[in-house]
C-alpha positions as CSV (number, residue, x, y, z in Angstrom):
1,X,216.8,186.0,231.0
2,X,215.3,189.5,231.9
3,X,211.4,189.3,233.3
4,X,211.2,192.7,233.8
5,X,208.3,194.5,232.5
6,X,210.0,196.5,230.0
7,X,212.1,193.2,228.4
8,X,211.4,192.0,225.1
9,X,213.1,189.4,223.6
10,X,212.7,187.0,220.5
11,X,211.5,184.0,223.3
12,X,208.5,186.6,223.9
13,X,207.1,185.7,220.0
14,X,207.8,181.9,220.3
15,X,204.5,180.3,219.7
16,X,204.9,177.1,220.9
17,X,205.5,176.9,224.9
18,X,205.6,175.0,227.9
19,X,203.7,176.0,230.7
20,X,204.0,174.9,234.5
21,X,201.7,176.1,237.4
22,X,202.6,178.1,240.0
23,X,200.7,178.1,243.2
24,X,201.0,181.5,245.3
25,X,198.9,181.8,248.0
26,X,199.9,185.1,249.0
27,X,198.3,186.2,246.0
28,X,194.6,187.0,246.0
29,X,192.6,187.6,242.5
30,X,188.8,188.0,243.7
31,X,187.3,187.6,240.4
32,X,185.6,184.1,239.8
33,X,183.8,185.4,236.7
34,X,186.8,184.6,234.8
35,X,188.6,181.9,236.9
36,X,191.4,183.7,238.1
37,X,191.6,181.4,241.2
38,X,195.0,183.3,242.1
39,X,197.0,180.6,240.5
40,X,199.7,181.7,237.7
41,X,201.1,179.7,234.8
42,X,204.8,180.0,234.2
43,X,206.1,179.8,230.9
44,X,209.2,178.5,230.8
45,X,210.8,179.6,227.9
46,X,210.6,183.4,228.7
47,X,210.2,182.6,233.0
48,X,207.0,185.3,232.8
49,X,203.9,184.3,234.7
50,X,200.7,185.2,233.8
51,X,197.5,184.9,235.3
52,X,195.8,181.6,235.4
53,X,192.6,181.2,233.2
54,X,190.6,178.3,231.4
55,X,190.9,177.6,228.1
56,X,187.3,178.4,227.0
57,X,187.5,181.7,228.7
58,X,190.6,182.3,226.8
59,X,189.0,181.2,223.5
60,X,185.9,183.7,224.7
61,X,188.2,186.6,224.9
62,X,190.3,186.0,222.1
63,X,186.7,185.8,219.7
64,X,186.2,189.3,221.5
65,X,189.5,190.8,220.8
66,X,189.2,189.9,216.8
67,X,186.6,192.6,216.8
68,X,187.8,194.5,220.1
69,X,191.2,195.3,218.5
70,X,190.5,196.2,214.8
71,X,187.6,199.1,216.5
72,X,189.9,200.0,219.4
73,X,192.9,200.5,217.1
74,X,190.8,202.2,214.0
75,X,189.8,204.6,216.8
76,X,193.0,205.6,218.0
77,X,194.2,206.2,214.0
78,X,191.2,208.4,213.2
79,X,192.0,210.3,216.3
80,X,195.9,210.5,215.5
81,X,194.6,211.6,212.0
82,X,192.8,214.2,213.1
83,X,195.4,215.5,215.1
84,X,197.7,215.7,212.6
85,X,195.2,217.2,210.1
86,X,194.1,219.9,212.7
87,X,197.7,220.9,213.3
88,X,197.5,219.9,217.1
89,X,195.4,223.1,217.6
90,X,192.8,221.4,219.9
91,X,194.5,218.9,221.6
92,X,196.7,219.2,224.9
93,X,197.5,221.2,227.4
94,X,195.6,224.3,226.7
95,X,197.7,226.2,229.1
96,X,201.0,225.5,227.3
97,X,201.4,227.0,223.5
98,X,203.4,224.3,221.6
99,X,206.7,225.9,219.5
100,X,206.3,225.3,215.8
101,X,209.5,222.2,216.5
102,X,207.6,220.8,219.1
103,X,204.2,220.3,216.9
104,X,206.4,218.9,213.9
105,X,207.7,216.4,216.1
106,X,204.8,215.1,217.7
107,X,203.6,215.2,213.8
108,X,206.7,213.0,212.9
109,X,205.9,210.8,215.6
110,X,201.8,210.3,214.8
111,X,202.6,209.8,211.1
112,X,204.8,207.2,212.0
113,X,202.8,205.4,214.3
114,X,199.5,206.0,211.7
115,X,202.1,203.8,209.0
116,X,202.7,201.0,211.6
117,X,199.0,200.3,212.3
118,X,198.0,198.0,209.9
119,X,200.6,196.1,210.5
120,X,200.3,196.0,214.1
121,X,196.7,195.6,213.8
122,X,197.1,192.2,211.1
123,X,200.1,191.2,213.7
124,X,197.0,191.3,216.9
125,X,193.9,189.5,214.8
126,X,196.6,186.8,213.9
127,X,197.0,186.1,217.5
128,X,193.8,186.2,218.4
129,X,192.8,184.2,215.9
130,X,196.1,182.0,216.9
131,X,194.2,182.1,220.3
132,X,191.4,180.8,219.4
133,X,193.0,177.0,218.5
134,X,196.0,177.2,221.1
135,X,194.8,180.0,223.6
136,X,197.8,180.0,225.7
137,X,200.2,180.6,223.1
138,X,197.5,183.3,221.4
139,X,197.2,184.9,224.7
140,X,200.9,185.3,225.1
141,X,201.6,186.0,221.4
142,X,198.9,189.1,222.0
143,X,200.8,190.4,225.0
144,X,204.1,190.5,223.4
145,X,202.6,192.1,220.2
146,X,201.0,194.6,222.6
147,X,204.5,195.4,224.6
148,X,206.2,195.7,221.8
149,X,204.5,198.2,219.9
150,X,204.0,200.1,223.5
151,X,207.5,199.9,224.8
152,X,209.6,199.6,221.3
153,X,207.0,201.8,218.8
154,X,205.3,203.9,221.4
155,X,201.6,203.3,220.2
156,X,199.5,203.5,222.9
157,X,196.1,205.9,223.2
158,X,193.8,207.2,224.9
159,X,190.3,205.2,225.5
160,X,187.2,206.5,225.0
161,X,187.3,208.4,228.6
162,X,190.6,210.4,227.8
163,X,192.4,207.5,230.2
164,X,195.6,206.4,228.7
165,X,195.6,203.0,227.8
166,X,198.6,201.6,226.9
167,X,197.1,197.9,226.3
168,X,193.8,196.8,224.6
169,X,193.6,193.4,227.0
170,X,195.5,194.1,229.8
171,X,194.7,190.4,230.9
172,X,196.8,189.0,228.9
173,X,199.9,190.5,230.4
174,X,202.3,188.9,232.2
175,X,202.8,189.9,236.0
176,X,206.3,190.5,236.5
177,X,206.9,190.2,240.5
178,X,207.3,186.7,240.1
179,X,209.6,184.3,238.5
């Protein structure tokens, strides 16, 4: 099996699991706010190893991502919207004049991703809300939602800041340099 970060398979959506601890010292997460304690938790039906954290923090953040998600994603369709509507005459780079192609492509490609956003966003507040009984599975459930409609769909955004953000927690995903 692949555990690179650009691999998605049908194990990544499995929602029941079996976890093992992995203990790597080399590792070093300073952040005892949300018990990180740079230990990892394997899953062993994908091999992907994510980040150690308590239950009740995971419950904690899952509660926060059924509100989190919905606003973050509703953003990033009103500003897709408004792109589309404005005919990309405000947005990026203003030093480059975009053909009349390239706009109906990036056009094609925002309606697109505006159709798959309820669905993505219903697919994320099930997981969360999956999360908040079984917060392992919910947590990984969340992650492969989020890297598949990054990698495979292409919805990301830009946060609030104009940073872009391809993940709304990007706790929950799996670090790939081990196995």
């Amino acid at each position: 099996m692949s555990v690179d970060s650009k691999s998605i398979t049908i194990w990544d959506f499995c929602p029941w699991n079996k976890w093992e601890m992995l203990h790597d010292n080399a590792r070093d997460v300073d952040d005892n706010y949300f018990n990180y304690d740079g230990r990892y938790e394997k899953d062993v039906t994908t091999g992907k190893a994510y980040l150690y954290q308590h239950s009740g923090t995971l419950r904690a953040k899952h509660a926060g991502l059924l509100i989190l998600s919905v606003t973050w994603h509703v953003y990033q369709a009103i500003s897709r919207l408004f792109k589309v509507l404005t005919f990309y005459s405000f947005w990026g780079d203003s030093t480059k004049t975009y053909p009349l192609l390239g706009r109906l492509g990036f056009m094609g490609k925002d309606i697109l991703k505006l159709a798959l956003t309820p669905g993505l966003v219903l697919a994320l507040e099930i997981a969360a809300l999956y999360g908040l009984f079984f917060p392992k599975e919910g947590r990984k459930e969340y992650a492969s939602i989020e890297r598949f409609a990054h990698i495979k769909l292409g919805i990301s955004g830009k946060d609030l800041f104009g940073r872009f953000v391809p993940y709304c927690a990007p706790c929950y995903q799996p670090f790939f340099g081990m196995s």
